[in-house]
N, C-alpha and C positions, 0 to 999 in steps of 0.2 A: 675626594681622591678616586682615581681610576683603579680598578680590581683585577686582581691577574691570579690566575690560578699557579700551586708548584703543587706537584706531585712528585712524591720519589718514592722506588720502589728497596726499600734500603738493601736490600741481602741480593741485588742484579749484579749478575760478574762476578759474582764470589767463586764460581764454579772452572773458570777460566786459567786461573795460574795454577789450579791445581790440578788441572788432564780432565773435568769429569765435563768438558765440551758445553755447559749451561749448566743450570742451579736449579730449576723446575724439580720443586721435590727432593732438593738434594742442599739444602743450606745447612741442616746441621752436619750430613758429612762435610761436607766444603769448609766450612768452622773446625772440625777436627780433625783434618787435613793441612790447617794451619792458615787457611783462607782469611779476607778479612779485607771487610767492605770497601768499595771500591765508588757507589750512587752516591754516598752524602759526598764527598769531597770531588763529587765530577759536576754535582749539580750547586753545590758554592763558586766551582769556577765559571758557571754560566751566571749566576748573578752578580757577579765580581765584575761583568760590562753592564750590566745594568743600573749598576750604583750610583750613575749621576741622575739617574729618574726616583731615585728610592725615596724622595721629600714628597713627589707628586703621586707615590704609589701604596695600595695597600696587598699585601699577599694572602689570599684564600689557602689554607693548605690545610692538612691533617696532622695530628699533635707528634709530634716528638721524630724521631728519624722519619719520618713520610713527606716532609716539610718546613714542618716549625723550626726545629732546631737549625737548620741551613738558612732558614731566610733571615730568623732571627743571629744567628752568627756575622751575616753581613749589614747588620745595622736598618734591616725592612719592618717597616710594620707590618703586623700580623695578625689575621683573624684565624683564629680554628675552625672551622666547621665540621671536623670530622675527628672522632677518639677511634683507631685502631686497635686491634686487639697487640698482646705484646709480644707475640708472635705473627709476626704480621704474614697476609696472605694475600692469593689476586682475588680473593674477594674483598677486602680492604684497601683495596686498587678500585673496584666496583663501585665501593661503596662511598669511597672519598672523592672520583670523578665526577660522580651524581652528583654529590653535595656540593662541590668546588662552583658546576653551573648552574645548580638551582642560585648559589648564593649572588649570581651576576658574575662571574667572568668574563671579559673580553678574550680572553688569549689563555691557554694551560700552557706553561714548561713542565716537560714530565721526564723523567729519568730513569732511563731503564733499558731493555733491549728488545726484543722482536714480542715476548710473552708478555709484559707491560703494556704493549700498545694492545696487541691481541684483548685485553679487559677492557681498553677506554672504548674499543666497538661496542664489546658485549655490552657494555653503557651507555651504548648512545649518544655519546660526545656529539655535540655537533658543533661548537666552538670551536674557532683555529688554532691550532697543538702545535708545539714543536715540542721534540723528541732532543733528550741531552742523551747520548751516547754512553752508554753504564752496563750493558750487556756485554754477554758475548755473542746471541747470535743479532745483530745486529744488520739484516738486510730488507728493513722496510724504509720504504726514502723519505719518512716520516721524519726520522732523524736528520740532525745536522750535522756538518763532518768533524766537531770536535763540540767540544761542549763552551767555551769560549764564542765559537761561533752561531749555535744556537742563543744567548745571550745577546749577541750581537745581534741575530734576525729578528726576538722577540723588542728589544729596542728600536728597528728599524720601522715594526710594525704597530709599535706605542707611538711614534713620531709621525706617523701620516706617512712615511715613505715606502712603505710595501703593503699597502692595504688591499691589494688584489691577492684574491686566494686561489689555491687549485685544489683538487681532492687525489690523492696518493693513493696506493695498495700498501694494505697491513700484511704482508706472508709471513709464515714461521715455520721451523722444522721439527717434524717429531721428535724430540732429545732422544728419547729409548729408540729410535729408528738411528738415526746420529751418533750414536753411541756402540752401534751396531755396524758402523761404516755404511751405512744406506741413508742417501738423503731423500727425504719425501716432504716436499716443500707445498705448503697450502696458501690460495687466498681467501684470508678469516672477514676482509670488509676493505672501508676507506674510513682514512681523516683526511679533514680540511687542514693545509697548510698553508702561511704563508708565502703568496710565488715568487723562489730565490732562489733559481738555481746555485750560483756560487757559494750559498751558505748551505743548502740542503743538498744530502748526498744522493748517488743516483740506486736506484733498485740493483740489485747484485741478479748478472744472467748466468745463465748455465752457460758452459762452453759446447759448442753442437757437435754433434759428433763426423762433420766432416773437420774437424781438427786433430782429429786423430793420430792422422800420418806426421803431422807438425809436433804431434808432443813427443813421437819416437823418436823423431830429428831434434829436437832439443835434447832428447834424453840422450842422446848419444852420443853428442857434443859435449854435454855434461860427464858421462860415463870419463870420456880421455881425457877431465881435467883431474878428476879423482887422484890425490895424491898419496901415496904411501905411508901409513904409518899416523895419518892423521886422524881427527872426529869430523862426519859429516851430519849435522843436524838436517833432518829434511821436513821442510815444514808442509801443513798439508794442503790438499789440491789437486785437479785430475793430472796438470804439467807433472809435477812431482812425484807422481805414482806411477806414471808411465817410467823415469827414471827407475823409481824401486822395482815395480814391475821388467826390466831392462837388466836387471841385476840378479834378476829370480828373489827377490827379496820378499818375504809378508810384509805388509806396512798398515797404518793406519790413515785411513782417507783422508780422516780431519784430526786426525794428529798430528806429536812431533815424534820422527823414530828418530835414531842415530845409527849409522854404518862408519864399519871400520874397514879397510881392505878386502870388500869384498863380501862381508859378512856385517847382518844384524846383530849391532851390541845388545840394544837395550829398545824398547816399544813401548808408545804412548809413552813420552815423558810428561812428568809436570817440570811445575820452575823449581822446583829446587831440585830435582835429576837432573834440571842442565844445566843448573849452575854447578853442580858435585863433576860432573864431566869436563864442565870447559875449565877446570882447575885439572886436570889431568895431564891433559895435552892439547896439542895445537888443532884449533876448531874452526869448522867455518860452519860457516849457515847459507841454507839451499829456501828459494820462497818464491810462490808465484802469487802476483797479484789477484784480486778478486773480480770477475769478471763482470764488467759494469761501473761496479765502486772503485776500480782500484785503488783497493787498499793492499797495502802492503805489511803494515802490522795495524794490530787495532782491532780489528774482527778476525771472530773466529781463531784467534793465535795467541791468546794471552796468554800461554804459558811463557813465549816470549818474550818476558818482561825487560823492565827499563834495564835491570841489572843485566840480563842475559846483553841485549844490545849494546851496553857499553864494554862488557867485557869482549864481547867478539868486535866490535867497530865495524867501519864500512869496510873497510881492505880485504875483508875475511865473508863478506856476503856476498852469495850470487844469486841472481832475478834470472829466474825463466819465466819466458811469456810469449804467447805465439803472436804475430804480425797484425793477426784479426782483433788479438786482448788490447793490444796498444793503439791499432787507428782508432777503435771504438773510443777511445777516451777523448778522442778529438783536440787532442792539442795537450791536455788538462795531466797533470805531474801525477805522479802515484803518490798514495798518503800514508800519511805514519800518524798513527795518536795511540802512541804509550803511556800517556799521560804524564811525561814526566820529559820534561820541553829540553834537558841538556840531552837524554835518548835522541829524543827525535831528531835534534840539531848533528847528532851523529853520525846519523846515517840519511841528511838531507844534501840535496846539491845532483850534481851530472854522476852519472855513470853510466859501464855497457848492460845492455841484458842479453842471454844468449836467447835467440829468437828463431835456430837452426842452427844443422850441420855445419859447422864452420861461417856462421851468422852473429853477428851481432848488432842490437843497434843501440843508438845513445839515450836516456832517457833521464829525468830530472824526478827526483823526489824529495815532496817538499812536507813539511806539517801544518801547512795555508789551505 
């Protein structure tokens, strides 16, 4: 039987629908915040397309939420080679990547977000990895743009049909820097990935700062749609803060605030602050893509969860993004993975984004 490594980092993205912007050190608040795990049920949906290979396959993993239990849930057989402690930690990420390739791996599925991949370097991975999407910060193109579709590329590359690799950047951001509204983004190494582009997402760029003048012209196009009496969710992003900044408003960089008429209701929401509000009154939601990835929910925005999304729907959402966010994409739809596929289906298909002063242009979002 051929050998495939799953790694999962169980407690990734816990930290997400609750405001606290990543989980590094912070899973047991994120638990007592109401949090609750988001890795095991993103990386059963990546072996959920692998299950027609599961007769010919055996899965290396680490016992119990790190692996086992998810491979074992979809009917794979299974070898342990690694006992984590029951608190698991990245050094239990260390230590069960090491084991997963001494034991012969062809291929790791790992699950997790930018600090996950960050350990399979400090490891020395040198097997081809793909990355299931379970963080929040989520910007090494290590990963695939949903976890369905990681699944889909590790099947492609069991089959003989994408057996050319490439080697990617791990980057990640200081969370205590992040958390602080200051991004400080490092490159921690590479993994070998399988080469596919249309499964594998692209590295998320800074926006330069001759866009400047383009986010005050969006912002102020946005500013005279602002309707009276309503909630404005603004989610976060440098488009977005030029808005609040536009407004004399305090905001949080990579959070969600809400304004009302002019005025800051409430800063840094979690999901359940914005679910307490969009029951209030009439809400829309404000979002700019991410520059590179465009993503549109998914990274970095999980307080925006599937419920937030369905209760605001698409009617009530508006995309800023400047001219330069969109060619870059080259053709390629903005993404949504809420993990919860009637969300996504809600807010997929055409619409405007405002792109300038009295600008708009058409663009398509899809969860492909």
């Amino acid at each position: 039987m051929r050998k495939i490594g799953l790694l999962v980092n169980p407690i990734a993205g816990m930290g997400g629908s609750v405001g606290l912007k990543g989980t590094d050190g912070l899973a047991e608040e994120a638990a007592r915040r109401g949090a609750l795990p988001r890795a095991p049920l993103r990386a059963e949906a990546a072996l959920q397309t692998l299950r027609p290979l599961r007769e010919d396959l055996s899965v290396l993993c680490a016992a119990g939420a790190m692996g086992e239990s998810e491979a074992l849930a979809q009917g794979f057989s299974v070898q342990t080679v690694y006992a984590p402690e029951p608190s698991t930690t990245s050094r239990d990420t260390f230590e069960a990547a090491k084991a997963i390739e001494a034991a012969g791996a062809e291929l790791l599925l790992f699950a997790g977000g930018d600090g996950t991949a960050r350990d399979l370097v400090s490891a020395g991975v040198t097997i081809p990895c793909v990355g299931i999407p379970a963080g929040v910060k989520i910007h090494s193109p290590v990963y695939a743009v949903r976890p369905e579709a990681a699944g889909e590329l590790a099947c492609r590359f069991l089959k003989g049909e994408r057996r050319r690799t490439k080697q990617v950047e791990v980057v990640d951001i200081d969370e205590a820097a992040w958390r602080a509204d200051q991004v400080s983004t490092c490159l921690y190494g590479y993994l070998t990935v399988p080469d596919d582009r249309s499964l594998l997402q692209h590295g998320k760029a800074a926006s330069p700062a001759s866009e400047a003048a383009q986010h005050n012209s969006i912002a102020s196009e946005m500013a005279k749609r602002l309707k009276p009496g309503c909630y404005y969710l603004i989610g976060p992003g440098t488009t977005t803060k030029a808005l609040m900044d536009g407004l004399g408003l305090e905001d949080t960089l990579l959070g969600v605030d809400l304004i009302a008429d002019g005025k800051l209701v409430q800063k840094d929401l979690c999901e359940a602050d914005i679910l307490r509000r969009v029951r209030e009154k009439e809400t829309y939601l404000v979002l700019t893509p991410t520059g590179g990835q465009g993503f549109l929910l998914g990274r970095g925005n999980q307080q925006i969860g599937p419920a937030v999304v369905k209760a605001i729907g698409k009617d009530r959402l508006f995309v800023l993004a400047t001219k330069e966010k969109l060619f870059n994409l080259q053709g390629r739809p903005l993404l949504v993975d809420t993990g919860d596929p009637e969300a996504d289906a809600a807010v997929s298909g055409y619409m405007r984004a405002i792109v300038g002063l009295g600008e708009e242009q058409m663009i398509r979002v899809s969860a492909d």
